[in-house]
C-alpha positions in Angstrom: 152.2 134.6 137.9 149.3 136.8 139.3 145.5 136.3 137.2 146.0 139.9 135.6 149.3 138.4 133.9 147.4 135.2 132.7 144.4 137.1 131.6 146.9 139.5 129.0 148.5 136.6 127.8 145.1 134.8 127.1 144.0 138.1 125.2 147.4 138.1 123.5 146.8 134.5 122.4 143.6 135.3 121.3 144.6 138.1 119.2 147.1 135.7 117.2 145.0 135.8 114.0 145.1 139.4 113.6 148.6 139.3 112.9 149.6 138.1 109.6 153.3 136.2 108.9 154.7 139.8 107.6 153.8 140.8 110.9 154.9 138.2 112.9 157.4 139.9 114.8 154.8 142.1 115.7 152.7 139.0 117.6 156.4 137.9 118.9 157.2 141.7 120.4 153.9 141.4 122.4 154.9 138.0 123.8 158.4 138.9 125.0 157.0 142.3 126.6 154.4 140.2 128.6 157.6 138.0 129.4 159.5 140.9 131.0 157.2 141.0 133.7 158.5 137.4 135.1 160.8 136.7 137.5 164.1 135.9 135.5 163.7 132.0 136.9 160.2 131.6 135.5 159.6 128.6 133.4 156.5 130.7 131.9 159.0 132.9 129.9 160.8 130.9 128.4 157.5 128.5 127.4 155.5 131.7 126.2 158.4 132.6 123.8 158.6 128.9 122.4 154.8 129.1 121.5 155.1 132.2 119.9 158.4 130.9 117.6 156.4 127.9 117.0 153.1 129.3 115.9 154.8 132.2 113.5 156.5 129.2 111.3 159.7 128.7 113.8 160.3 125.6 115.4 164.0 125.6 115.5 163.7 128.5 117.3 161.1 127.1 119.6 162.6 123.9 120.4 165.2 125.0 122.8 162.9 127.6 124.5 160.4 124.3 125.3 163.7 122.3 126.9 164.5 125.0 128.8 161.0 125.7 130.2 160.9 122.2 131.2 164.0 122.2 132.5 163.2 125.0 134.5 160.5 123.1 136.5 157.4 123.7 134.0 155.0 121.3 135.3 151.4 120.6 135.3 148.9 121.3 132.4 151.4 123.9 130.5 154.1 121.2 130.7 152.2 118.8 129.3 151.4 121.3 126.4 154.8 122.1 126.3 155.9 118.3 126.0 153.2 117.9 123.1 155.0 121.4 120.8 158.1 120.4 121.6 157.6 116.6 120.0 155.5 118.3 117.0 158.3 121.1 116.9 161.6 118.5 117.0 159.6 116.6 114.1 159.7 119.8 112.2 163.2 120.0 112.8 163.7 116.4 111.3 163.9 114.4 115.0 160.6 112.7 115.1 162.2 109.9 117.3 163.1 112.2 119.8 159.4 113.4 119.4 158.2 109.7 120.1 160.7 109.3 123.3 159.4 112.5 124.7 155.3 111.6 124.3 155.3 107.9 124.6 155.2 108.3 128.2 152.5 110.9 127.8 150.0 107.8 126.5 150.2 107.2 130.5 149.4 110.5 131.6 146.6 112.2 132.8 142.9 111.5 131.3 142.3 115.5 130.3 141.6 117.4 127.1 145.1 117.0 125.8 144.7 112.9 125.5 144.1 113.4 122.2 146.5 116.1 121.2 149.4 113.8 122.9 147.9 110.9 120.4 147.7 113.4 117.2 151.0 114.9 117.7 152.9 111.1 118.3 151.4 110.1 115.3 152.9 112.5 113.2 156.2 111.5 114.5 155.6 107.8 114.0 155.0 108.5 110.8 157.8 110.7 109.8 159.8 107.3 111.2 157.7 105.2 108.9 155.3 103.7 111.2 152.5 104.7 109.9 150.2 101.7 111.4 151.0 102.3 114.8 150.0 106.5 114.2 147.2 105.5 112.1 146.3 102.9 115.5 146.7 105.9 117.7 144.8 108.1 115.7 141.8 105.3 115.7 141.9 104.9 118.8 141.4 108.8 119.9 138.8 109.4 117.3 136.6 106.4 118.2 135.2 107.8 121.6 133.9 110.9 119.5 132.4 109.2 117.0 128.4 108.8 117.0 128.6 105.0 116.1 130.9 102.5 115.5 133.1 103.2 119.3 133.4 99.9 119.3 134.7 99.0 115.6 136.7 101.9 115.2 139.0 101.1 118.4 138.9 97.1 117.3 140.1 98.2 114.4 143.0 100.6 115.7 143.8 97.6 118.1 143.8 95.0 114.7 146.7 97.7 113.4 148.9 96.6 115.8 148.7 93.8 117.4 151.4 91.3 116.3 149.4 88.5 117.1 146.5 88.9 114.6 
């Protein structure tokens, strides 16, 4: 889609908080009018509606708008984002290991500003499957580079969690 159609749906996104959940459907509404202006093929639509379910308290409604964005081709940065909801949405739904399948690979993917959101959200699903030491190990291991001390310790440590051999 065109910059215009980006921009409204960054100032729709940004207007999220001024909706409260009894007006939800209000916040919803604006999405699916911004949708209408796609082509019917666009994976955009069907991604746009899947973060709006998910971030008014939906994520069984969300989780087969994210499948079918991805199946529709979405790619790049938003399907990476879309990967990430749709793990944190199918653990909602009570499929966490579906949630790990889907970001596992992920852990190989790009080096960008959603590393860590990728680590965060398969975390949660590895503990919903009662591997808590691996999530608590990924967890670690994204929060060390941030941290003003201790890199090093911290991300021994999140190795230590793991590793079968220590």
């Amino acid at each position: 889609m065109n910059q215009d159609w980006e921009d409204r749906v960054t100032a729709a996104w940004a207007s999220f908080d001024d909706y409260p959940q009894e007006r939800a459907h209000e916040f919803r509404a604006l999405i699916d009018a911004l949708v209408t202006e796609l082509p019917d093929d666009s994976p955009l639509g069907p991604f746009e509606r899947a973060c709006a379910w998910d971030s008014t308290g939906h994520s069984d409604k969300a989780v087969p708008l994210y499948r079918e964005a991805l199946a529709r081709g979405l790619t790049g940065y938003k399907g990476r984002r879309a990967r990430i909801q749709l793990s944190s949405s199918l653990r909602n739904v009570g499929q966490p290991e579906e949630g790990v399948k889907l970001l596992t690979p992920e852990l190989d993917g790009p080096s960008d500003e959603l590393g860590d959101a990728v680590r965060a959200a398969l975390a949660l699903c590895l503990s919903s499957l009662g591997r808590d030491r691996e999530g608590l190990a990924l967890v670690l291991g994204a929060l060390a580079p941030h941290l003003p001390r201790y890199q090093r310790s911290m991300a021994n440590y999140a190795r230590a969690l793991v590793d079968t051999e220590a």
